[in-house]
C-alpha atoms as an extended CHARMM CRD file, in Angstrom:
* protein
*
       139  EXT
         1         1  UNK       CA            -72.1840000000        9.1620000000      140.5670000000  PROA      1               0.0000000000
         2         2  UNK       CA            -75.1010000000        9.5560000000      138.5800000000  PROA      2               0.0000000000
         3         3  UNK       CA            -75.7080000000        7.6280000000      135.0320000000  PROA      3               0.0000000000
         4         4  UNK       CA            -78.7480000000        9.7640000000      134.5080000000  PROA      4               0.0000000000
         5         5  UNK       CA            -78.7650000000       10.9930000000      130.3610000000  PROA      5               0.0000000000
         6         6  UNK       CA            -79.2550000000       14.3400000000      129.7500000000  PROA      6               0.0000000000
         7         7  UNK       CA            -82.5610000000       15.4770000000      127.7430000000  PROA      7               0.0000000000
         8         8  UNK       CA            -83.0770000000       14.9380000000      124.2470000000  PROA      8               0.0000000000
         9         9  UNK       CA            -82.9820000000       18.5260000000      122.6000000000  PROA      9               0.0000000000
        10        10  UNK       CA            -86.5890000000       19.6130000000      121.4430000000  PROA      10              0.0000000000
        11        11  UNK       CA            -87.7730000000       18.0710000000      118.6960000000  PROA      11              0.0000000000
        12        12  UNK       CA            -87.5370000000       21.2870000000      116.2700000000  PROA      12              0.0000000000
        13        13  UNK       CA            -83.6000000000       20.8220000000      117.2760000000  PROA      13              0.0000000000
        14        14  UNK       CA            -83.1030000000       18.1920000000      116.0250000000  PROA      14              0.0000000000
        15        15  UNK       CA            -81.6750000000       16.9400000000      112.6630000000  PROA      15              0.0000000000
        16        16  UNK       CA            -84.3550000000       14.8020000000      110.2790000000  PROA      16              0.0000000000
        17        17  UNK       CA            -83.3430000000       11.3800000000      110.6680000000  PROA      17              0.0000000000
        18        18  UNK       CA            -83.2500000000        7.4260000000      108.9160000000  PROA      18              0.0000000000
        19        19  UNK       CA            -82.6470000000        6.9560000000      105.5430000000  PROA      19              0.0000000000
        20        20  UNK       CA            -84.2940000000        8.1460000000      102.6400000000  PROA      20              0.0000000000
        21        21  UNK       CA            -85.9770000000        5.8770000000      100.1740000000  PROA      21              0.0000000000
        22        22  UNK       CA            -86.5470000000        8.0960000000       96.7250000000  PROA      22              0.0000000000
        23        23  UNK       CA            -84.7510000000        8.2500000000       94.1310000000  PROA      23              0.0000000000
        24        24  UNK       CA            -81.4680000000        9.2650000000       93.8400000000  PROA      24              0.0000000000
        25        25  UNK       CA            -80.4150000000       12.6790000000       92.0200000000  PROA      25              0.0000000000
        26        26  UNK       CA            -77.7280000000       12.8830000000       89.0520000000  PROA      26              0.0000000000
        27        27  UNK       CA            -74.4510000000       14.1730000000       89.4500000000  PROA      27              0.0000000000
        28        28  UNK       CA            -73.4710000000       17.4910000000       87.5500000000  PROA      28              0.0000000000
        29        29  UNK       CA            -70.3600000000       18.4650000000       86.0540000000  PROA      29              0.0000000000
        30        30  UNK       CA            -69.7480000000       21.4830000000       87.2640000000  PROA      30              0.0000000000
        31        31  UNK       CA            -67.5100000000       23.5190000000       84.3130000000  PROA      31              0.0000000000
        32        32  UNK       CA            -70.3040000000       22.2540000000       82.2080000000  PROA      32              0.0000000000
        33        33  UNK       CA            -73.4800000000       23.5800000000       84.2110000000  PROA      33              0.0000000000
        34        34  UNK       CA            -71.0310000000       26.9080000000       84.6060000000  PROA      34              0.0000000000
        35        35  UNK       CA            -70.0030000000       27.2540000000       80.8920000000  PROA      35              0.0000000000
        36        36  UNK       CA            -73.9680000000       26.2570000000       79.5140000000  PROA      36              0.0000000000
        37        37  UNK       CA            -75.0130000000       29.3990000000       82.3820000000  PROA      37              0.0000000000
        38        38  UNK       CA            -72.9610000000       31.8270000000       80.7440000000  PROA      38              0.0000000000
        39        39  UNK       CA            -73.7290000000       30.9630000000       77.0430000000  PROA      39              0.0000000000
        40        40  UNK       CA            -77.0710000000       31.2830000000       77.9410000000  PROA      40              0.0000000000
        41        41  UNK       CA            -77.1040000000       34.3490000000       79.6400000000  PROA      41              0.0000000000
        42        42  UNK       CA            -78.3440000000       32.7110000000       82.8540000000  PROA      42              0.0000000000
        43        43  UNK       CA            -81.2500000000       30.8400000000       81.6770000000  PROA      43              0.0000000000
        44        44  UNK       CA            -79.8000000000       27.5500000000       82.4900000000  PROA      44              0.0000000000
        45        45  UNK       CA            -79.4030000000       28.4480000000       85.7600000000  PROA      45              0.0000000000
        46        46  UNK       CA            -83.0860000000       28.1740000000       85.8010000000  PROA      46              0.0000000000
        47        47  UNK       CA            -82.8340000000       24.5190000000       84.6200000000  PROA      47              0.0000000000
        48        48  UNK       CA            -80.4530000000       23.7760000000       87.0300000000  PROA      48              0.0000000000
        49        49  UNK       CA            -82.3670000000       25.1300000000       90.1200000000  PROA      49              0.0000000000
        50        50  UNK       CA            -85.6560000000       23.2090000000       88.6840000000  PROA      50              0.0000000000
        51        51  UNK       CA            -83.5990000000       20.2980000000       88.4780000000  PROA      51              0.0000000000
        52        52  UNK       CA            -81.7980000000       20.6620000000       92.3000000000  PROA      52              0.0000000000
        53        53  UNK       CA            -85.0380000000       21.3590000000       93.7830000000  PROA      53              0.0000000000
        54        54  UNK       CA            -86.9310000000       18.0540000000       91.7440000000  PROA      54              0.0000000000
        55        55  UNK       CA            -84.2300000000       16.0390000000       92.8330000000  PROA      55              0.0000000000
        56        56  UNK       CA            -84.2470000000       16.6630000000       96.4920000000  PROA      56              0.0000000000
        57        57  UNK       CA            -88.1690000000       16.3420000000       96.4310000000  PROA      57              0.0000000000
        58        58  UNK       CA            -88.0760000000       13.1760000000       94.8290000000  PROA      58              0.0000000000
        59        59  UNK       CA            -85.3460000000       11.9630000000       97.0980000000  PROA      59              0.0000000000
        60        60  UNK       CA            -87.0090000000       12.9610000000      100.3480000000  PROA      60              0.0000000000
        61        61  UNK       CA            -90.5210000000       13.7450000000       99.3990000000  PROA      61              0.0000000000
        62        62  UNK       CA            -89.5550000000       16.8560000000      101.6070000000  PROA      62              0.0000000000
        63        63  UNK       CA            -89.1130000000       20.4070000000       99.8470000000  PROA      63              0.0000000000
        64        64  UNK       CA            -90.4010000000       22.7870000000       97.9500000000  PROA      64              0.0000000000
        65        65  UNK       CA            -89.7150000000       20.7330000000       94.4880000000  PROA      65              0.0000000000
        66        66  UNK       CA            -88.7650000000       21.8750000000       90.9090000000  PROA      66              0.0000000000
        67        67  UNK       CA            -91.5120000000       24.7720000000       90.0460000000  PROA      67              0.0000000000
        68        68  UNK       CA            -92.0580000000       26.7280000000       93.5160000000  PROA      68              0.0000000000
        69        69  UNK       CA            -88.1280000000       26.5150000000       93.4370000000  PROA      69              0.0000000000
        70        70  UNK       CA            -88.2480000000       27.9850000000       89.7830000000  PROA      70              0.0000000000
        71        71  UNK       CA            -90.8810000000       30.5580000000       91.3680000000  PROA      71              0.0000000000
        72        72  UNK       CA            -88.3280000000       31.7570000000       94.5940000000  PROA      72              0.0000000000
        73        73  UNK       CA            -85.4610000000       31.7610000000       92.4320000000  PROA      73              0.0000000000
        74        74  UNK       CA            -87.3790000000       34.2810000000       89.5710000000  PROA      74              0.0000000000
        75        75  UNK       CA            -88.9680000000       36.6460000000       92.2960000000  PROA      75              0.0000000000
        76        76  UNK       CA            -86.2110000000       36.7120000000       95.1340000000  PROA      76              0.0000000000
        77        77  UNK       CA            -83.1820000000       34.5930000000       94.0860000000  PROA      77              0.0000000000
        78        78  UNK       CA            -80.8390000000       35.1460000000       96.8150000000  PROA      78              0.0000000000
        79        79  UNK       CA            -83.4490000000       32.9250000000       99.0810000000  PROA      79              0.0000000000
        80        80  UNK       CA            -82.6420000000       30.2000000000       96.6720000000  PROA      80              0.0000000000
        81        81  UNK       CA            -78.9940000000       29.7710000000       98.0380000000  PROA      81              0.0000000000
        82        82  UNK       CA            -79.8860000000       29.4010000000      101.7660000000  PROA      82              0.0000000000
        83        83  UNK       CA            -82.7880000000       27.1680000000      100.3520000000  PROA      83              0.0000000000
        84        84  UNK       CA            -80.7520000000       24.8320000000       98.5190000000  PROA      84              0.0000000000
        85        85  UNK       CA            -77.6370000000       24.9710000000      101.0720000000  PROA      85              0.0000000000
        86        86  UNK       CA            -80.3840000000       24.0190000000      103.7020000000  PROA      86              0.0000000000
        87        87  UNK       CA            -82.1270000000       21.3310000000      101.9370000000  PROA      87              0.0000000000
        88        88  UNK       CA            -78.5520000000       19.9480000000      100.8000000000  PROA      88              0.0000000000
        89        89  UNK       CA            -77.9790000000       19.9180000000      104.3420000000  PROA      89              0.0000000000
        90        90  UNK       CA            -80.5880000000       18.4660000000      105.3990000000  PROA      90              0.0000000000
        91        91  UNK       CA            -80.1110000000       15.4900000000      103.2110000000  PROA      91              0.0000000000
        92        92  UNK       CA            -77.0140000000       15.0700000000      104.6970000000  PROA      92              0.0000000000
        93        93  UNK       CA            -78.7220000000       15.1060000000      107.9510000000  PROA      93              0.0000000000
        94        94  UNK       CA            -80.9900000000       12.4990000000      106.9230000000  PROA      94              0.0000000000
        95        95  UNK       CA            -78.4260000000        9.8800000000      106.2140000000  PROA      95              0.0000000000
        96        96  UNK       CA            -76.4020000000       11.0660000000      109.6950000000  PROA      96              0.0000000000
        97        97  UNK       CA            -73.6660000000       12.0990000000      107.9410000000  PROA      97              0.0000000000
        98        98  UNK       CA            -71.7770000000       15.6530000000      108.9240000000  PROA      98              0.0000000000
        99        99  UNK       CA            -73.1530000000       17.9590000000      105.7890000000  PROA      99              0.0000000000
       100       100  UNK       CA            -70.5080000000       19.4590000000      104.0890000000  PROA      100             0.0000000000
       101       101  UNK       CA            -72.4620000000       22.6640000000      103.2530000000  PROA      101             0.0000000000
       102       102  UNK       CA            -74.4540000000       24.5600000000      105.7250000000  PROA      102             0.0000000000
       103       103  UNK       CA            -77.7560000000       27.0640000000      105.2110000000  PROA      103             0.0000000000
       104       104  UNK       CA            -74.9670000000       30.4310000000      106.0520000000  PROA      104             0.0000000000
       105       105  UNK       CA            -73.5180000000       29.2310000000      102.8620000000  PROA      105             0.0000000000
       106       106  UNK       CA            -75.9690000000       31.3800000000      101.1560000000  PROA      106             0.0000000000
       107       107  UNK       CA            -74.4790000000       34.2290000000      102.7160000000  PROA      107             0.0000000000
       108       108  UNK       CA            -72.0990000000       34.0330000000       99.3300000000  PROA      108             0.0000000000
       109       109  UNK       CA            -74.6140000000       36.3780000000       97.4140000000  PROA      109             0.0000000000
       110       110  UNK       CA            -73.5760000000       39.4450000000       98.6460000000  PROA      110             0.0000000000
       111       111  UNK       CA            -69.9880000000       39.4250000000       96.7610000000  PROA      111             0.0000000000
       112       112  UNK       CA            -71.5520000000       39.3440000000       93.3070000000  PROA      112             0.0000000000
       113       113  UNK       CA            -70.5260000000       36.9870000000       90.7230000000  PROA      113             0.0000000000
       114       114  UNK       CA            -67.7550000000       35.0240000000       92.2300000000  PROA      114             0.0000000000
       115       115  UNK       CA            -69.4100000000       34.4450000000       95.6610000000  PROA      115             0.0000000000
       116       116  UNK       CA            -72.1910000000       32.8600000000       93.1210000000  PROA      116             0.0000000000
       117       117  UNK       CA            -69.5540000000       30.5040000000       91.2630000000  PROA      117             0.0000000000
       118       118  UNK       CA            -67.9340000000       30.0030000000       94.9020000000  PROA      118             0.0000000000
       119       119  UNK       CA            -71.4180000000       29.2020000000       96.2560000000  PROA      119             0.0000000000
       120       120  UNK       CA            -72.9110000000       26.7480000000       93.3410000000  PROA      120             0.0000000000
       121       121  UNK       CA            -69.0430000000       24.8110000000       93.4430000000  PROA      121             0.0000000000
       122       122  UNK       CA            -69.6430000000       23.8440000000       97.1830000000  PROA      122             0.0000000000
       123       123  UNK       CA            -72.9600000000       22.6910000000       96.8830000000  PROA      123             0.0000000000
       124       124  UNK       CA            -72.5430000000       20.9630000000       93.5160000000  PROA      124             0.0000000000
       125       125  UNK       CA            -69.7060000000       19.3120000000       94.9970000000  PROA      125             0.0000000000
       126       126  UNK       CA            -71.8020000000       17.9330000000       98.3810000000  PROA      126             0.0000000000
       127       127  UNK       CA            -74.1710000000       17.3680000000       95.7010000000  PROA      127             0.0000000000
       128       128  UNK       CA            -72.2510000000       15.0150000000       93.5960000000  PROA      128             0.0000000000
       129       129  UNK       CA            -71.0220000000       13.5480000000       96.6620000000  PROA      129             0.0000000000
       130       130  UNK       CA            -74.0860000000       12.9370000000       98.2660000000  PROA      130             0.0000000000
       131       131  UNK       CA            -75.3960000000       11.2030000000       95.1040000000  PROA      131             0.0000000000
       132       132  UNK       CA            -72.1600000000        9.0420000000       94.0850000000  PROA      132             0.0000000000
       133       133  UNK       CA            -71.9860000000        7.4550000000       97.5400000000  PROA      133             0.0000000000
       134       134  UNK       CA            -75.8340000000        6.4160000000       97.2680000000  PROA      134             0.0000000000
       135       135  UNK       CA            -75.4620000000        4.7070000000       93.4980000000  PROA      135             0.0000000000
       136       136  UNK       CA            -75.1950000000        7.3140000000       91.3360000000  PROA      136             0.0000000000
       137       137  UNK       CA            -72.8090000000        7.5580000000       87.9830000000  PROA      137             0.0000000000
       138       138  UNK       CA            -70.2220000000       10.7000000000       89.0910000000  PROA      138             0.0000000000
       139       139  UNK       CA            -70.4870000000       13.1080000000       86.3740000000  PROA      139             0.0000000000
């Protein structure tokens, strides 16, 4: 019987690891980031995105940060929900933890409107989660 381990997978298989050392995002409520999108006819979703992307840069010091996010989200904003369910996963990755939101999950922009709300409530939620269990105030 051999104890032999199989091979590591290749290295651009495998999930960032160890702990990140930035600083750690704020929770958002999510009715309120919802209701402040619609009474401003989408322009806070800008905000929020700038915000999302800022947080996981200064978190990681990994990402494409608040203004190129701004940028991709203006020009072709469907990439900004596989961008922001990858990097959300990938911070979940980080700490070793199973993500609760995958990069597919961007796949919610082709049913407009409520595959957008059903999109930005799972990611806000690993979000907030992520955040809480690392120090933060929930929202």
């Amino acid at each position: 019987m051999s104890t032999e381990l199989p091979p590591p997978p290749p290295p651009h298989l495998q999930p960032p690891t160890g702990p990140s050392v930035g600083v750690v995002g704020q929770p958002k409520s999510i009715g309120k980031v919802i209701l402040l999108s619609i009474v401003t006819l989408g322009i806070y979703t800008y905000i929020w995105t700038w915000r999302t992307h800022e947080e996981y840069k200064r978190y990681t010091a990994d990402g494409v940060g608040g203004w190129l996010g701004v940028v991709i989200y203006f020009l072709i904003s469907p990439v900004t929900m596989f961008l922001i369910a990858n990097e959300t996963q990938k911070l979940y990755q980080r700490e070793n933890e199973i993500p609760p939101v995958r990069t597919i999950l961007g796949l919610w922009f082709l049913l407009p409107l409520i595959g957008n709300i059903i999109w930005y409530v799972k990611v806000q939620n690993a979000l907030n989660a992520f955040w809480v269990k690392r120090g933060a105030q929930p929202a």
